[in-house]
C-alpha positions in Angstrom: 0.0 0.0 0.0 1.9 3.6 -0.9 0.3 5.1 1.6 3.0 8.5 3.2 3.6 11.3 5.4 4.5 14.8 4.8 8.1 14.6 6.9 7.3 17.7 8.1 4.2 16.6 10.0 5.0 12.9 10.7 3.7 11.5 13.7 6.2 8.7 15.2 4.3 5.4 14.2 4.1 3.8 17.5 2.5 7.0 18.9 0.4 7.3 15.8 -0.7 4.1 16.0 -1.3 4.2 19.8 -3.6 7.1 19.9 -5.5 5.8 17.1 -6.4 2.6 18.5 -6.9 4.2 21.7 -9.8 6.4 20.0 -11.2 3.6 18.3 -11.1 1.1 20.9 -12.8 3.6 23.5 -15.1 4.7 21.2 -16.1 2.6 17.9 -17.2 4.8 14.6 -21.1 4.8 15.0 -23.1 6.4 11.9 -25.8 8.3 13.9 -27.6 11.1 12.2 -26.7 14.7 12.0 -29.6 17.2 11.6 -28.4 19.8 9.2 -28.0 16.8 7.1 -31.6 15.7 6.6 -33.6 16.3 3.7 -36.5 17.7 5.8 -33.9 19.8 7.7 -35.3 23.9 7.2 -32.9 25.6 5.4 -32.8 28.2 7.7 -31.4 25.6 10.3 -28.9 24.1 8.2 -27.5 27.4 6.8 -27.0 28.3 10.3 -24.7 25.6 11.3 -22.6 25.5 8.1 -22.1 29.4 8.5 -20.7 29.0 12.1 -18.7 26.4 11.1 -17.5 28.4 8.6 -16.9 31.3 11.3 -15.6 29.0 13.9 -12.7 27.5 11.3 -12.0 31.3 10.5 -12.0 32.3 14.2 -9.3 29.6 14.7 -7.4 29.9 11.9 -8.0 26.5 10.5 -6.7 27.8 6.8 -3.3 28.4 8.0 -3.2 24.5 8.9 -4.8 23.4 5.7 -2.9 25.9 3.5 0.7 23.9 3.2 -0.8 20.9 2.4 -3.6 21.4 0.2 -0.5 24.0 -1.8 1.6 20.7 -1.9 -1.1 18.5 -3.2 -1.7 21.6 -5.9 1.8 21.9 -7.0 2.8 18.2 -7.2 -0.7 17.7 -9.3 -0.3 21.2 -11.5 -3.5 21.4 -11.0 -5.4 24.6 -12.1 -8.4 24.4 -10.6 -9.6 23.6 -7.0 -13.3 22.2 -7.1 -14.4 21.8 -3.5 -17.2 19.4 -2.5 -19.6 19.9 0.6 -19.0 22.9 0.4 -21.6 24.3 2.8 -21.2 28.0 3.1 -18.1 27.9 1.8 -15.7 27.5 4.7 -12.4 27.5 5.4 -12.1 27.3 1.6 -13.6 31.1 1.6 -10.9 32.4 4.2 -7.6 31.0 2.0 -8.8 33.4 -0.6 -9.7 35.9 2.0 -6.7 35.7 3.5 -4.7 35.8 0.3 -3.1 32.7 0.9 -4.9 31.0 -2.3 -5.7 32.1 -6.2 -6.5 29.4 -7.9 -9.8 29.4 -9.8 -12.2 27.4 -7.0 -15.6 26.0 -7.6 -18.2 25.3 -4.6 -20.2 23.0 -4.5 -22.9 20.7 -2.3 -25.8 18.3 -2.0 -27.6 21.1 -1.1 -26.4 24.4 -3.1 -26.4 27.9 -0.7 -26.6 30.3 -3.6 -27.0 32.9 -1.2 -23.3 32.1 0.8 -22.0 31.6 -2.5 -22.9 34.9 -3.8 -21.0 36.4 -0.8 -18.1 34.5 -1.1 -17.8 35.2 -4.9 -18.0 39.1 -4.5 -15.8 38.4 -1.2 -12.6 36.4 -3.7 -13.3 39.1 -6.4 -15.2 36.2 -8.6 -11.7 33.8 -7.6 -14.3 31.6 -6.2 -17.9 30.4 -8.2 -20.6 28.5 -6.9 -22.4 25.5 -9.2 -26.0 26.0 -9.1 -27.0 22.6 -8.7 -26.6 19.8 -6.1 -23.3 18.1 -7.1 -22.7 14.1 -5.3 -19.4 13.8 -3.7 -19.8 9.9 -4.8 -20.1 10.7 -8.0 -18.4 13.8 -9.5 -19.0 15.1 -13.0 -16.6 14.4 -15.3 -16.4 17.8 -16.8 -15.4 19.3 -13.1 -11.5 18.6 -13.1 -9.4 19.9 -10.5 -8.5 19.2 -7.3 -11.2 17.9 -5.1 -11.2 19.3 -1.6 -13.6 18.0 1.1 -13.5 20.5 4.8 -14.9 18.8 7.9 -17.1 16.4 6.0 -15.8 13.4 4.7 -17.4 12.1 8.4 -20.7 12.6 7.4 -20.6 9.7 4.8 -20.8 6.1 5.9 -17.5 3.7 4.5 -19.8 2.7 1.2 -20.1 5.8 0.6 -16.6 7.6 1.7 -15.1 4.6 -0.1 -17.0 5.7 -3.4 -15.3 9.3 -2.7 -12.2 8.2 -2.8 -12.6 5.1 -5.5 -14.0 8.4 -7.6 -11.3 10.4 -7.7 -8.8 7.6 -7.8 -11.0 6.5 -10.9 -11.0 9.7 -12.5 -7.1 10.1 -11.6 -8.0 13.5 -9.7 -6.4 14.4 -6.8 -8.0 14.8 -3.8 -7.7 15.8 -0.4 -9.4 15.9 2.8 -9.4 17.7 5.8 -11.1 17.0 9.6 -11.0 19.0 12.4 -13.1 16.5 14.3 -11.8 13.4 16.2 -13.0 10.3 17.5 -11.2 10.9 21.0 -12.1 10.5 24.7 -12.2 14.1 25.5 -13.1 15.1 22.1 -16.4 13.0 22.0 -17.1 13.9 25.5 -17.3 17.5 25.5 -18.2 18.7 21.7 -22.2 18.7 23.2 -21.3 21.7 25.7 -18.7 23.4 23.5 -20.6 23.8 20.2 -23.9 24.4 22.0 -21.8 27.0 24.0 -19.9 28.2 20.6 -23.1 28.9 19.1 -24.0 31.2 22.1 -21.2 33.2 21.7 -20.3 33.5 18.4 -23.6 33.8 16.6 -23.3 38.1 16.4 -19.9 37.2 14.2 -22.0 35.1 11.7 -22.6 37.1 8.3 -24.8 38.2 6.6 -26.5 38.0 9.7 -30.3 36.7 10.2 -32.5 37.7 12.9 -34.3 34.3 12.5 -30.9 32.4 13.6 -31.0 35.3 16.7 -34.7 33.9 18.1 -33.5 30.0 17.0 -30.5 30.8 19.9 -31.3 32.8 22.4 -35.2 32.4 22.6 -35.9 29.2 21.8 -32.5 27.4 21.7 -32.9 25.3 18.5 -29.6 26.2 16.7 -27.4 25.4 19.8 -29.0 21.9 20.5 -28.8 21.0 17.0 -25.1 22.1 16.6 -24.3 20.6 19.7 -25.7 17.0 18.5 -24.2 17.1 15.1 -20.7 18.3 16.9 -20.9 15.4 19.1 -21.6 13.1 16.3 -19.2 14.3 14.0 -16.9 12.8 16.7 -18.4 9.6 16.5 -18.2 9.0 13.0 -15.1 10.5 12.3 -12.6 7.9 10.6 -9.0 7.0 11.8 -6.3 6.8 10.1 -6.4 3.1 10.0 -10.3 3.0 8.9 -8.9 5.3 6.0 -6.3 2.6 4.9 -9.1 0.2 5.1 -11.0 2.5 2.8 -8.6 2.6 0.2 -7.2 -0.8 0.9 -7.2 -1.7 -2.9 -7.2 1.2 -4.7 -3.0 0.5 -4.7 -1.3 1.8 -7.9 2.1 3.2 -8.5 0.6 6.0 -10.2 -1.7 7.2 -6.9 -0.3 8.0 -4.2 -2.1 8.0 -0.7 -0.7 10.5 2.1 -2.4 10.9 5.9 -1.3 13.0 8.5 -1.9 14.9 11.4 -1.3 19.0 11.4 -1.6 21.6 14.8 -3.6 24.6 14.2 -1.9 27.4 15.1 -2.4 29.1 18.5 -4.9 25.4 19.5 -4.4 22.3 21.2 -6.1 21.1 18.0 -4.7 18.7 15.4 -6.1 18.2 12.0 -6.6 15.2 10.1 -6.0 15.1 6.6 -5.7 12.3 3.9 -4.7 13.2 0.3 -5.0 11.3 -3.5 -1.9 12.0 -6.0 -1.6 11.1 -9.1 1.4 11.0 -9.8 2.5 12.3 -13.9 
């Protein structure tokens, strides 16, 4: 299996594969539901967690994390084009154009479109960053959307059949891709995302733009928004995938001409550590 590590973020492999067996063996991956997921999930709802995800990665400077590999994967690829799926409302992707760390041409896209986020981002990017109009499967890409395929805090929401058909699509298509989680299937992490999120949500819904009185009354009067982002955060947890459910996931998609790399990455100024697992094909 070519599966490999940046050097500069390599993880000693008994440590590595220490804490991830301690994760998993504490707490296996369970597929429970997430409510902004949901087909019958009000728009309003949904758009509010995706936007304060998107402010909470900004908040903690996720980008700067994400920004040397996903350059990396970009440069080794030649790759002109970034097409990101579940896109949400278009974070962190939004804040490595904001910030001025990123200029390639990038294309948004979801299960279920925000036209309204995407319009903000594009006038945000100076038009650096489009939106596609209609619900895009991350299963199942287009063939006419080449580029590298980027996937922020979400690969989690998709059960192995279907995270599996992710990564046997791009592999397929000889696209690279690559992934990023700020959720973890840890003791502590499991444990305490309830309280924090629905906490985050208190606190950091008057940062949330363009702002909407309706997410204001679905806080702090009745306290919908909170209990729903605390659930999903909780489960995110729980069905986030290890590093060694990810090698299962790929476990024979093994050419010389696609290269697999995981890793682990600190976000800056946090006890935090990103996951990320990347596709190359190699020229």
């Amino acid at each position: 299996m070519n599966v490999q590590q940046y050097p500069d973020t390599r993880v000693a492999d008994s440590s590595r594969n220490h804490e991830s067996a301690l994760r998993s063996s504490i707490f296996p991956r369970l597929h429970l539901f997430e409510w902004h997921e949901l087909d019958f999930c009000p728009a309003i709802v949904r758009d509010g967690i995706t936007e304060i995800l998107r402010t909470l990665c900004r908040q903690m400077r996720v980008h700067e994390a994400i920004y040397p590999v996903l350059n990396d994967v970009i440069a080794r690829t030649h790759a002109t084009r970034i097409v990101d799926l579940c896109s949400g409302s278009g974070g962190p992707i939004s804040t490595l154009y904001e910030t001025g760390l990123m200029s390639l041409p990038a294309l948004l896209t979801d299960k279920f479109p925000n036209p309204q986020a995407y319009a903000l981002v594009t006038a945000a990017t100076g038009g650096l960053i489009q939106g596609h109009p209609t619900s895009i499967d991350a299963t199942d890409v287009p063939k006419g959307l080449i580029g590298v395929r980027t996937i922020f805090n979400a690969f989690h929401h998709f059960n192995s059949v279907q995270a599996r058909a992710i990564l046997k699509d791009a592999y397929a298509s000889r696209q690279p891709i690559a992934i990023f989680e700020i959720t973890e299937r840890s003791a502590f992490n499991t444990s305490t995302n309830f309280v924090l999120s629905f906490l985050t949500m208190l606190a950091m819904l008057p940062k949330m733009r363009p702002f909407r009185w309706q997410w204001a009354v679905l806080t702090y009067l009745i306290p919908i928004l909170p209990i729903t982002f605390g659930w999903d955060g909780a489960v995110s947890c729980l069905r986030s995938y290890t590093e060694e459910e990810f090698r299962e996931l790929i476990a024979d998609l093994d050419d010389p001409a696609y290269q697999w790399q995981t890793g682990r990455i600190p976000v800056p100024g946090s006890p935090i550590k990103l996951n990320y697992f990347c596709g190359i094909p190699l020229k």
